[in-house]
Structures are given as C-alpha cells and as structure tokens.
C-alpha positions as a Markdown table, in Angstrom:
| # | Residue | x | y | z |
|---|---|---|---|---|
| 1 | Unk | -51.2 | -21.3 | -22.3 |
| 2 | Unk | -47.7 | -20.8 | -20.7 |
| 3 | Unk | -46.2 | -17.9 | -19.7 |
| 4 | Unk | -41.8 | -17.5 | -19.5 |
| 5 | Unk | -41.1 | -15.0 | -16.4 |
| 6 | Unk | -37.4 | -14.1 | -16.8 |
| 7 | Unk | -35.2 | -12.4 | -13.8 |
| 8 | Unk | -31.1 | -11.5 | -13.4 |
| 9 | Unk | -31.2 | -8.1 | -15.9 |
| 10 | Unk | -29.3 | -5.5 | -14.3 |
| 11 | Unk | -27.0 | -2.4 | -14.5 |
| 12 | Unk | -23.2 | -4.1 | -14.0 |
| 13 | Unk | -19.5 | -2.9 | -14.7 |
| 14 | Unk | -17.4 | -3.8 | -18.3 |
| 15 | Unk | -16.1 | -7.2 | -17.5 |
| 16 | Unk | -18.7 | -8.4 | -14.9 |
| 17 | Unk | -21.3 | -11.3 | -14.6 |
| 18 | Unk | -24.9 | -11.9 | -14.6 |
| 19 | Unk | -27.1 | -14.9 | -14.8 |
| 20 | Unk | -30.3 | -14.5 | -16.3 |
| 21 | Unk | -33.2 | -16.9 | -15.5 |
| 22 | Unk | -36.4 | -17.9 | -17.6 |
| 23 | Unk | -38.8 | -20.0 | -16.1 |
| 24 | Unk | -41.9 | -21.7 | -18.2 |
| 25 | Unk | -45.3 | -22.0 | -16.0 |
| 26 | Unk | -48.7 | -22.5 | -16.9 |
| 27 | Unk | -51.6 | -24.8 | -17.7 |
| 28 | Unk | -50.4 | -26.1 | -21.0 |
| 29 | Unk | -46.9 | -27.7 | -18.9 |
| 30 | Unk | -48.9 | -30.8 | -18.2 |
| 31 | Unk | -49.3 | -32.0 | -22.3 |
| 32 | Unk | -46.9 | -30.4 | -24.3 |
| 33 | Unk | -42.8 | -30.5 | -24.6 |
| 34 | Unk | -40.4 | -27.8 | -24.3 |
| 35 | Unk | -38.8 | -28.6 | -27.7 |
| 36 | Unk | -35.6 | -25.8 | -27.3 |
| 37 | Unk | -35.3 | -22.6 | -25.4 |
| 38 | Unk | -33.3 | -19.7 | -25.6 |
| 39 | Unk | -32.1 | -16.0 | -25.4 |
| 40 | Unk | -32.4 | -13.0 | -27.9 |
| 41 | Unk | -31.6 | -9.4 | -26.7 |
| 42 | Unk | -32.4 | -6.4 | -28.9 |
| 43 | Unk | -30.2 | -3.0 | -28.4 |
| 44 | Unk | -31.8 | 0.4 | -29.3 |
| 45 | Unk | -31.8 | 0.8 | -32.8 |
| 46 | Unk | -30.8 | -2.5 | -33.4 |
| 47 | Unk | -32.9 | -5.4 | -35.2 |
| 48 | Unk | -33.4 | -8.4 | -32.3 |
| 49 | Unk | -31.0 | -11.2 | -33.0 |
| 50 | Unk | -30.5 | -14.7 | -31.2 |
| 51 | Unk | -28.0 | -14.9 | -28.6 |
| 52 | Unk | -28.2 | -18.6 | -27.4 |
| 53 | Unk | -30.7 | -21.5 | -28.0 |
| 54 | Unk | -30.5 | -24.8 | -26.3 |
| 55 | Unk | -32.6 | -28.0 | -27.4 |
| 56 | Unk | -34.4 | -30.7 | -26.2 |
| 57 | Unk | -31.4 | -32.7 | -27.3 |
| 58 | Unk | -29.0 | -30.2 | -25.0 |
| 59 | Unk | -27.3 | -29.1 | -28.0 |
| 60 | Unk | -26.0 | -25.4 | -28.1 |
| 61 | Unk | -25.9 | -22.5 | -30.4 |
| 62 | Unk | -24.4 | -19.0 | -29.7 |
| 63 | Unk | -24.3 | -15.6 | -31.8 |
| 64 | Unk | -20.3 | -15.4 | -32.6 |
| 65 | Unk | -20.5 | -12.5 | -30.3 |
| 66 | Unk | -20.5 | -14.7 | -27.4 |
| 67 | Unk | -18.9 | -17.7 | -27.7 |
| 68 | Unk | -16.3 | -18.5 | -25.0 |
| 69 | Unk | -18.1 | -15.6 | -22.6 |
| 70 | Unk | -21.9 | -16.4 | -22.4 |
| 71 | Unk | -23.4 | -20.1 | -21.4 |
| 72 | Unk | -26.5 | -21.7 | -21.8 |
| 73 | Unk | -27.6 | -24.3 | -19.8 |
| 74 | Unk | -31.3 | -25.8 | -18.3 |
| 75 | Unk | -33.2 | -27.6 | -16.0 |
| 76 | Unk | -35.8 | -29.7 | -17.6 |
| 77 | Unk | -37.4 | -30.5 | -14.7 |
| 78 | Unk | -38.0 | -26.6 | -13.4 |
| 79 | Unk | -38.8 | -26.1 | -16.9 |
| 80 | Unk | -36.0 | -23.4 | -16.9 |
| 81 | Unk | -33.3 | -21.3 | -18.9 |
| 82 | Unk | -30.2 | -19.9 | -18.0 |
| 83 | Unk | -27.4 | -17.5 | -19.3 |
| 84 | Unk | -24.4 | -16.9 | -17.6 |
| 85 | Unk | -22.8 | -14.4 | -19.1 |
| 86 | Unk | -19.1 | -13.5 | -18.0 |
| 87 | Unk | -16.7 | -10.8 | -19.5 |
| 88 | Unk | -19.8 | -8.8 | -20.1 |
| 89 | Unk | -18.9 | -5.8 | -22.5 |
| 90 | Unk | -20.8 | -2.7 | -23.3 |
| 91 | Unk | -22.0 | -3.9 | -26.4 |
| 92 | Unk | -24.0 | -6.5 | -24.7 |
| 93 | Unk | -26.5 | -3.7 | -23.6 |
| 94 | Unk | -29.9 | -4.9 | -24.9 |
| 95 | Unk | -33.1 | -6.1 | -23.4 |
| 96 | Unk | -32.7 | -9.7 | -23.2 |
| 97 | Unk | -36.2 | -12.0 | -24.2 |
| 98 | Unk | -36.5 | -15.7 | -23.0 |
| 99 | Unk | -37.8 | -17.4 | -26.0 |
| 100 | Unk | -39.2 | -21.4 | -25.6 |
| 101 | Unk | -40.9 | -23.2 | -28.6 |
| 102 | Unk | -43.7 | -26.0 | -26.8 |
| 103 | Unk | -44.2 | -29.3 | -28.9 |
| 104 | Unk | -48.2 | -29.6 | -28.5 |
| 105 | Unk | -47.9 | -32.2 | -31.7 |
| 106 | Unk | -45.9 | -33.8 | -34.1 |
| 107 | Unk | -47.2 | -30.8 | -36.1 |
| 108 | Unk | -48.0 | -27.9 | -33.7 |
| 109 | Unk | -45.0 | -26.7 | -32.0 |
| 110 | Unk | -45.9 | -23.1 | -30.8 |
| 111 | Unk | -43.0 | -20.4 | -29.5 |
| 112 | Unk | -43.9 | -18.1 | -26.6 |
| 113 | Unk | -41.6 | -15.3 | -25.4 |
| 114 | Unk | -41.2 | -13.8 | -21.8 |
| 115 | Unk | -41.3 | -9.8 | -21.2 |
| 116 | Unk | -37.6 | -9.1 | -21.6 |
| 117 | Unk | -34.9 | -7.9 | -18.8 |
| 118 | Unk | -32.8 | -5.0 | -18.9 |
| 119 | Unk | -28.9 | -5.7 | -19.3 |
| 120 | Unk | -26.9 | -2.5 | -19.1 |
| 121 | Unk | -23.1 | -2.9 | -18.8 |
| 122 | Unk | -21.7 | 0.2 | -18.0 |
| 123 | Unk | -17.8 | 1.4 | -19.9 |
C-alpha cells in the first residue's frame, strides 16, 4: 500500500501564492510505477473536479480555470507533486486532494488519494 501526505494549504490574500506538495510513501514504492499524478479540489457545495494531472510522460492537463496561473510539476525520484498556484482568486477556495494512479501491471493500475489541504483565499 501507499499512502500520498499532502502539505502547503493555507488561508492567503486574492492574488497571492501557494505551493502545495504531495508526497507518495509506502511499501508498494519498491514494485509498482507512478503512472500520472495530480490535483482535484472540491468547494462546498460543489461536485470535486480535476485541477491539474501530470503523467509519467510529463505531459500536462489543467481545468480552463487555471491555465496561465496554476503549475504542475514533479520529482520522480521523491515520488512527489507540486502545484504552484499564483494569482490565487477566491474562487479557488476548495480542499485540494493529491490524487496518484500506481502501475502494479500492465493491467492493474490502482489510484490512491491523499487527505486533502485546506486553500482559502480571502476577497
């Protein structure tokens, strides 16, 4: 098993900047693959929608929300995630959730998902 610890949430002004961190650890590390990881957030009363996915192949995909103010980026080797997020708006307020799908197989790839952090961007 593998467990995604994420850390950076916080309570910041309109316009500001956080990084947020998701780091992968656990048994399972040693034989499987970190196939993509990636970033949803959820607001209250709002459904949980993707906000940035990177693969194994570095490519990138952001929620139009975000483009040209959030960034994702990794480091294979610390099996971790990041988001910079810059021009931060209030809209962005949402519990953000480290997601990472694990290659076990050719036909088992299983996703895991960290506990969530708190963003709050303040008007």
């Amino acid at each position: 098993q593998v467990q995604l610890v994420e850390s950076g949430g916080d309570l910041v002004q309109a316009g500001g900047s956080l990084r947020l961190s998701c780091t992968a650890s656990g048994s399972d590390l040693s034989i499987t693959e970190i196939t993509e990881m990636g970033w949803y957030r959820q607001a209250s009363r709002k459904q949980r929608e993707m906000v940035a996915v990177i693969t194994e192949s570095d490519n990138t995909r952001y929620t139009n929300s975000v483009k040209g103010r959030f960034t994702i980026s990794r480091d294979s080797a610390k099996h971790t995630v990041y988001l910079q997020m810059n021009s931060l708006k209030p809209e962005d307020t949402a519990v953000y959730y480290c997601n990472a799908d694990f290659r076990y197989g050719d036909y088992d790839v299983r996703g895991y998902w960290g506990q969530g952090t708190q963003v709050t961007v303040s008007s």
